[in-house]
C-alpha positions in Angstrom: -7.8 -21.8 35.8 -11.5 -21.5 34.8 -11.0 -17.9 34.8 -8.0 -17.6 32.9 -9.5 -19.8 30.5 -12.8 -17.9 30.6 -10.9 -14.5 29.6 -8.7 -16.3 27.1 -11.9 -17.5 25.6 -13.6 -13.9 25.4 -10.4 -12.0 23.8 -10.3 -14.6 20.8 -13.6 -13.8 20.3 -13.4 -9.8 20.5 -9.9 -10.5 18.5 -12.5 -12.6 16.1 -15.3 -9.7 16.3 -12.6 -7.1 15.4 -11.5 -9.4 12.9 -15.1 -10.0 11.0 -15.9 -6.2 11.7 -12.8 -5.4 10.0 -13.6 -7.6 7.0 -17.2 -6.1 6.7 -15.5 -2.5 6.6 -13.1 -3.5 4.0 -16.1 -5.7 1.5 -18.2 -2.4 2.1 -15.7 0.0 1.2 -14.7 -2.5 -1.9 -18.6 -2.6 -2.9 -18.6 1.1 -2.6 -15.4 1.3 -5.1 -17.1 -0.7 -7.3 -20.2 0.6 -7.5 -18.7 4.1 -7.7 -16.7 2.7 -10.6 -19.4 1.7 -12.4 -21.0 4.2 -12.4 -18.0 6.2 -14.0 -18.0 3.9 -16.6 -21.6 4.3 -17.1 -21.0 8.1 -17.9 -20.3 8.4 -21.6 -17.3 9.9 -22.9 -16.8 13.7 -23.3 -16.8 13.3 -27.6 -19.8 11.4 -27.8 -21.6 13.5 -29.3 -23.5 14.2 -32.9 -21.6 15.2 -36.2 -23.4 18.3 -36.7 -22.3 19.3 -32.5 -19.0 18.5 -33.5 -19.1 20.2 -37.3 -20.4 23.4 -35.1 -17.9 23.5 -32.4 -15.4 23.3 -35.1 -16.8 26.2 -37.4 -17.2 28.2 -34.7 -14.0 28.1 -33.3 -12.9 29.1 -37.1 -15.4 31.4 -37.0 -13.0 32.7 -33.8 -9.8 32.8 -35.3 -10.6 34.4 -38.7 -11.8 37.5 -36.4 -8.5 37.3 -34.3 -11.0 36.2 -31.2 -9.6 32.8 -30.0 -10.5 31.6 -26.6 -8.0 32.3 -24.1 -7.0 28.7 -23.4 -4.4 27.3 -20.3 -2.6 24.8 -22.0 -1.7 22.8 -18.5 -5.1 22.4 -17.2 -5.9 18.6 -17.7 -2.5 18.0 -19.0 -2.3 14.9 -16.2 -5.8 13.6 -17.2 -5.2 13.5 -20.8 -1.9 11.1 -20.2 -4.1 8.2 -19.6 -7.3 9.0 -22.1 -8.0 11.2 -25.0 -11.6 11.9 -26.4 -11.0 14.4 -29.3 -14.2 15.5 -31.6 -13.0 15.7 -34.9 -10.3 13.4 -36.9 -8.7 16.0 -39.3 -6.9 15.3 -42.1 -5.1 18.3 -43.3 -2.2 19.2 -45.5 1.3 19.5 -44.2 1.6 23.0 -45.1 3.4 24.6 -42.2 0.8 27.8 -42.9 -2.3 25.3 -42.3 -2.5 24.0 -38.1 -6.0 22.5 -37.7 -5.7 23.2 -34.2 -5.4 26.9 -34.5 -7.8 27.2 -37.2 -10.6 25.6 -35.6 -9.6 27.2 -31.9 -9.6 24.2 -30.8 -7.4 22.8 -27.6 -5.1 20.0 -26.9 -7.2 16.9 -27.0 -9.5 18.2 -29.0 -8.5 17.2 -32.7 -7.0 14.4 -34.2 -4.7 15.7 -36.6 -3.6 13.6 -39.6 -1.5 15.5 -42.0 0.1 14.7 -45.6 0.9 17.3 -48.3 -1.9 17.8 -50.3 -4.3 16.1 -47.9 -5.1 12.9 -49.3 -5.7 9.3 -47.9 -3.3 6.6 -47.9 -3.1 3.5 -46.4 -1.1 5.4 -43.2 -3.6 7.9 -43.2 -6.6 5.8 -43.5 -5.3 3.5 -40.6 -4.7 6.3 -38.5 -8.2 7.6 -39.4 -9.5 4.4 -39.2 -8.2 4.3 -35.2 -9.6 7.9 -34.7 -13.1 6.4 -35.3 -12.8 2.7 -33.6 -10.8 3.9 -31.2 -11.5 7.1 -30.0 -15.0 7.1 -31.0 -14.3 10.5 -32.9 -18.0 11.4 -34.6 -16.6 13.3 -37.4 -13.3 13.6 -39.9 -13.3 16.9 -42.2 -11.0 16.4 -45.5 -9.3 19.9 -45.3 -7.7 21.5 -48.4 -6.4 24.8 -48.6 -5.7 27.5 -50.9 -2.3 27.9 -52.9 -1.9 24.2 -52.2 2.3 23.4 -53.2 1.3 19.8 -53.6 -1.6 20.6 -56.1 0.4 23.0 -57.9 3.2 20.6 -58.8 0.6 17.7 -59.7 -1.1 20.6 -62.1 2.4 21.2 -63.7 3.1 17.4 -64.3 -0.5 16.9 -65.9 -1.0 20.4 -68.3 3.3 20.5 -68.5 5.0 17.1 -68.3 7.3 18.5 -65.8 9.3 15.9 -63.8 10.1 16.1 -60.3 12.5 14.1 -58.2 12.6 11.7 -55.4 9.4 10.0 -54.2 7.2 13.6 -55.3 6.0 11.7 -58.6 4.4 9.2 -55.9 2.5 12.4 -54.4 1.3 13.4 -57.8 -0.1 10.1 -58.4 -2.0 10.2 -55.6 -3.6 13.9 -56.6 -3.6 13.4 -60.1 -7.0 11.8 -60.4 -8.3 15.1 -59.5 -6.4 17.5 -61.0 -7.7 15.3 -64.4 -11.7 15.7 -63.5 -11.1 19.6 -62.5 -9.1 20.3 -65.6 -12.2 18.3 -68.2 -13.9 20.9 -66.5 -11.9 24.1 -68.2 -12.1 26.3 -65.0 -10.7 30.0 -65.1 -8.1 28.8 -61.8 -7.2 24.9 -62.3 -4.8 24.9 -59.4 -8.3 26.3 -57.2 -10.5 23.7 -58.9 -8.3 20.3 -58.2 -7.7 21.9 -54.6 -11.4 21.6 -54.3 -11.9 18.1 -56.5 -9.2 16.5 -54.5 -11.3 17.2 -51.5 -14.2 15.9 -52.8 -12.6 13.2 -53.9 -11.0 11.7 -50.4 -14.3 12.8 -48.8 -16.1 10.3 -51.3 -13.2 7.5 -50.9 -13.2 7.9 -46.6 -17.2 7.2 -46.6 -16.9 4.4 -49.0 -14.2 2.8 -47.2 -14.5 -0.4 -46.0 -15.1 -1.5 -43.0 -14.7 0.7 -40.5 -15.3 4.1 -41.8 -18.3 2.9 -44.3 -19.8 1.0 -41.7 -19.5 4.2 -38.8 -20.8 6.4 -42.0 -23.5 4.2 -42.6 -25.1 3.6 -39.2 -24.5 7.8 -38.4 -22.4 6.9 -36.2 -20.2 9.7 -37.8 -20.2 12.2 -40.7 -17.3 12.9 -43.3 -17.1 16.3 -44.4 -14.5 18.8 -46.4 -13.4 22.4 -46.2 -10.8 24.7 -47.6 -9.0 27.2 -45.6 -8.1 30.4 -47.1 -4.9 30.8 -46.5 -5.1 34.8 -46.5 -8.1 35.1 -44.2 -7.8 32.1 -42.4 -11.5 31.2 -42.6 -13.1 27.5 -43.9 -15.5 27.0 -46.2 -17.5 23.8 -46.3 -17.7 22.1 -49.9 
């Protein structure tokens, strides 16, 4: 009996040994994890970066695509890590002018920009939210205001100021919105109005964006980010920075 007993005795305790080794395996490998984790969380994200690295990339990708050059890109590679995290450099906001892809211009690839778009390029309280969310939340360092040439939008807001003209729907609503500088470029009795508002309505939402409180005046203010604008030739395809 005293042997039975005995052996009985010494396989709970190599059960127990196995049991505690086991445990010490499983707290190591979880300490591992953990550590390993944090220090992937200590490794800053891709876009964090300065304005004038981001304000580079982006012209020189233009610089790229205005001489037919464009970085031979494979639009599946990181497809599956991009489902759960984006980290794009720039917040654009563009016109909707189905000649004008921000993405293209700038040679830029998927992930890269975050593309807010409206005819005639100019912030409203959509826009401003979704920009607003570019820089909070994806910690984007820079938004470009981009206008372009032969702009629809600032034609027909040029026509209702100089002509009266009325158009129909919700496009007096637009014109509203680009009026203001369609009125400071035309006090200035420029040779092209339609090229002169394109550029004052830039300047214009560039000026708004960095006063805009808080999250976009306060990222301005610290550096955090920079607001810039640029108008895209439409028969080149190259950006110039205003």
């Amino acid at each position: 009996m005293c042997e039975l007993c005995n052996h009985s005795q010494a396989s709970s305790l190599s059960r127990r040994a196995a049991i505690l080794g086991m445990g010490a395996a499983i707290t190591l490998s979880a300490l591992h994890r953990a550590r390993a984790d944090q220090a992937i969380s200590l490794t800053p994200p891709p876009n964090v970066i300065h304005p004038d690295e981001a304000l580079k990339r982006l012209m020189e990708g233009n610089a790229r695509y205005a001489a037919n050059e464009p970085n031979e890109k494979d639009f599946s590679h990181g497809r599956a890590e991009r489902v759960s995290a984006q980290y794009p450099i720039a917040a654009v906001l563009s016109c909707s002018d189905s000649r004008v892809a921000p993405e293209l211009a700038f040679d830029q690839g998927p992930g890269d920009i975050f593309a807010v778009r409206v005819a005639g390029n100019f912030v409203n309280q959509d826009g401003l939210a979704s920009l607003e969310y570019g820089v909070k939340i994806l910690g984007v360092p820079l938004i470009m205001v981009l206008g372009h040439t032969n702009c629809g939008a600032v034609a027909a807001t040029v026509k209702v100021v100089t002509e009266r003209a009325e158009l129909p729907g919700h496009l007096p609503e637009l014109v509203k919105a680009i009026e203001p500088a369609v009125i400071a470029a035309h006090a200035r009795h420029p040779s092209d109005l339609v090229a002169a508002a394109t550029e004052e309505n830039v300047k214009l939402n560039v000026g708004r964006l960095k006063k805009d409180h808080p999250i976009i005046s306060e990222a301005y203010a610290a550096k955090k980010i920079d607001v810039v604008g640029g108008i895209y030739d439409l028969a080149t395809g190259k950006i110039s920075l205003l």
